[in-house]
One Martini backbone bead per residue (centre of mass of N, CA, C, O) as a GRO file, in nm:
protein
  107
    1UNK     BB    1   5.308   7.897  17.194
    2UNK     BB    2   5.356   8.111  17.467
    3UNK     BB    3   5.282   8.307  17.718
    4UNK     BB    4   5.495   8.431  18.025
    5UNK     BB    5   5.258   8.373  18.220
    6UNK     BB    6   4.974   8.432  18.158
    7UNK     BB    7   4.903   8.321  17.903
    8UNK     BB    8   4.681   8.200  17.659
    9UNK     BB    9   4.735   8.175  17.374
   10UNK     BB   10   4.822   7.902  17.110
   11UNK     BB   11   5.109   7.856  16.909
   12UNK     BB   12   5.215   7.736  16.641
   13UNK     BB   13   5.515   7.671  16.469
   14UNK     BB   14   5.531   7.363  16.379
   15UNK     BB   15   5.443   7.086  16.125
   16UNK     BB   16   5.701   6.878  16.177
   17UNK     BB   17   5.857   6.971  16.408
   18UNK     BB   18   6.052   7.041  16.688
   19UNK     BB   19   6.406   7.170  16.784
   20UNK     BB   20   6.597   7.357  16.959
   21UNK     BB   21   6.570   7.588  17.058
   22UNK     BB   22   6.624   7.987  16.980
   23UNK     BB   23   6.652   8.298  17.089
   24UNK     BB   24   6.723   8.574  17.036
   25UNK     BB   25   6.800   8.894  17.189
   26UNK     BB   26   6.519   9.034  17.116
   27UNK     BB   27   6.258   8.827  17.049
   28UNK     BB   28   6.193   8.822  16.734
   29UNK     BB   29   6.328   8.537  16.694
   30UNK     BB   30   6.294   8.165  16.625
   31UNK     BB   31   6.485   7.913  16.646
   32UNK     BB   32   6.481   7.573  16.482
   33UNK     BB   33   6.508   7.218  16.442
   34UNK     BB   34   6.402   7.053  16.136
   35UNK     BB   35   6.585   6.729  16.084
   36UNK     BB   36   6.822   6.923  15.855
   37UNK     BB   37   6.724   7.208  15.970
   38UNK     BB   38   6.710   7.525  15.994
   39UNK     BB   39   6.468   7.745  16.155
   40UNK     BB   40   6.238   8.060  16.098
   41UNK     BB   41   6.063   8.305  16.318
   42UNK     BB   42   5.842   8.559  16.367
   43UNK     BB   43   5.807   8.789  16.629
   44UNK     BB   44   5.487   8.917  16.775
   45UNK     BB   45   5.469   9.143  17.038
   46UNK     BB   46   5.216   9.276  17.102
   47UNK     BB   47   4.903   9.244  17.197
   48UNK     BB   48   4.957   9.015  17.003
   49UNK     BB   49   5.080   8.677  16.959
   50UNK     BB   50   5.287   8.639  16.677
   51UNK     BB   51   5.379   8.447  16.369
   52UNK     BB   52   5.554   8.311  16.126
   53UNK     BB   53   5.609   8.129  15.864
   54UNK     BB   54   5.824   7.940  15.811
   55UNK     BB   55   6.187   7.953  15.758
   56UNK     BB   56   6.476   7.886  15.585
   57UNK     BB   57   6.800   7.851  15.605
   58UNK     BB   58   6.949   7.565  15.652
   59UNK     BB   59   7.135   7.223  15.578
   60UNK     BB   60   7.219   6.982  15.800
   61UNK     BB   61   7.363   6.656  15.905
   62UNK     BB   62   7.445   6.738  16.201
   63UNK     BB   63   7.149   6.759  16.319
   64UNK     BB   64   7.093   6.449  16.268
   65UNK     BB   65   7.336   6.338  16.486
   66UNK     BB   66   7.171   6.476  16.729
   67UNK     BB   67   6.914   6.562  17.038
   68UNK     BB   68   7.119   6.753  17.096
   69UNK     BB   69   7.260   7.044  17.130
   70UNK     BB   70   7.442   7.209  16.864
   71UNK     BB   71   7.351   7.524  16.896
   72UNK     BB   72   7.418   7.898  16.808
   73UNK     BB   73   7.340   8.226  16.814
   74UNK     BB   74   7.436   8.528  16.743
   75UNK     BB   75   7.359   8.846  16.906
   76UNK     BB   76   7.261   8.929  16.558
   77UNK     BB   77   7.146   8.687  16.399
   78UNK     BB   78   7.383   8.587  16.158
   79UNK     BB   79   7.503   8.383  16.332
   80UNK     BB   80   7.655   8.041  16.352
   81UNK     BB   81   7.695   7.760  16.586
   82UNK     BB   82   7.843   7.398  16.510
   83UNK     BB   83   7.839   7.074  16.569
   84UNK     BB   84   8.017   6.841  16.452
   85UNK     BB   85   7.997   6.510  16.397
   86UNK     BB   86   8.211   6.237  16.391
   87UNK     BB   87   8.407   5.920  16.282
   88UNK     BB   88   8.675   6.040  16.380
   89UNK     BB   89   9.011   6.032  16.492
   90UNK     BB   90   9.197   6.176  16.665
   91UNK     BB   91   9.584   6.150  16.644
   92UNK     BB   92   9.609   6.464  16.722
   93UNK     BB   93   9.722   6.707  16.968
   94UNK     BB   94   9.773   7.091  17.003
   95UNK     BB   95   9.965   7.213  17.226
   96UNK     BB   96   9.986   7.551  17.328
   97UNK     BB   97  10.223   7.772  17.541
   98UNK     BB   98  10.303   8.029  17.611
   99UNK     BB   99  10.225   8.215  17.375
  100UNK     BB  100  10.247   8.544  17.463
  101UNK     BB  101  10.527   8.546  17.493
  102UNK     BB  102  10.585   8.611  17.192
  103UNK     BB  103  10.446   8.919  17.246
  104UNK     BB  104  10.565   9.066  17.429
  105UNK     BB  105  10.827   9.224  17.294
  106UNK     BB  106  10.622   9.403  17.120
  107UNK     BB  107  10.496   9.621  17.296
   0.00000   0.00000   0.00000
């Protein structure tokens, strides 16, 4: 990691490699997978820039199904939305059309 745009020092973030990063909504944490696992760290913005050592969140397996980003963390980064892949194919899918119809006449 490095400041942007004046750059300075850099800063290791993971030792066995991350991808995908994402950050907060207010840049104070860093999350990113590391094999198949969820990990963050703390990020110091004062007049140096620091990093906390990476910390576990979570491990799933879908991390490891795809080299795309496939996870987002929710405005308030307590919550994370995940794409699992599967190797299932789906038989049906179900469309409702003019759903709102049926509550029109409650308002």
């Amino acid at each position: 990691m490095q400041r942007f745009p004046d750059g300075g020092e850099k800063l290791q973030i993971s030792v066995s490699g991350g991808r995908q990063p994402r950050w907060s909504r207010d840049g104070a944490e860093l999350f990113f997978v590391e094999d198949d696992a969820l990990m963050v760290v703390q990020v110091g913005q004062g007049e140096r820039l620091s990093v906390s050592a990476p910390d576990l969140l979570f491990r799933s397996a879908a991390f490891g199904t795809s080299p795309h980003a496939h996870y987002d963390v929710s405005s308030d980064g307590r919550r994370f939305i995940l794409a699992e892949y599967t190797d299932r194919n789906p038989t049906r899918i179900r469309v409702v059309q003019n759903w709102y119809e049926e509550f029109r006449d409650r308002e």
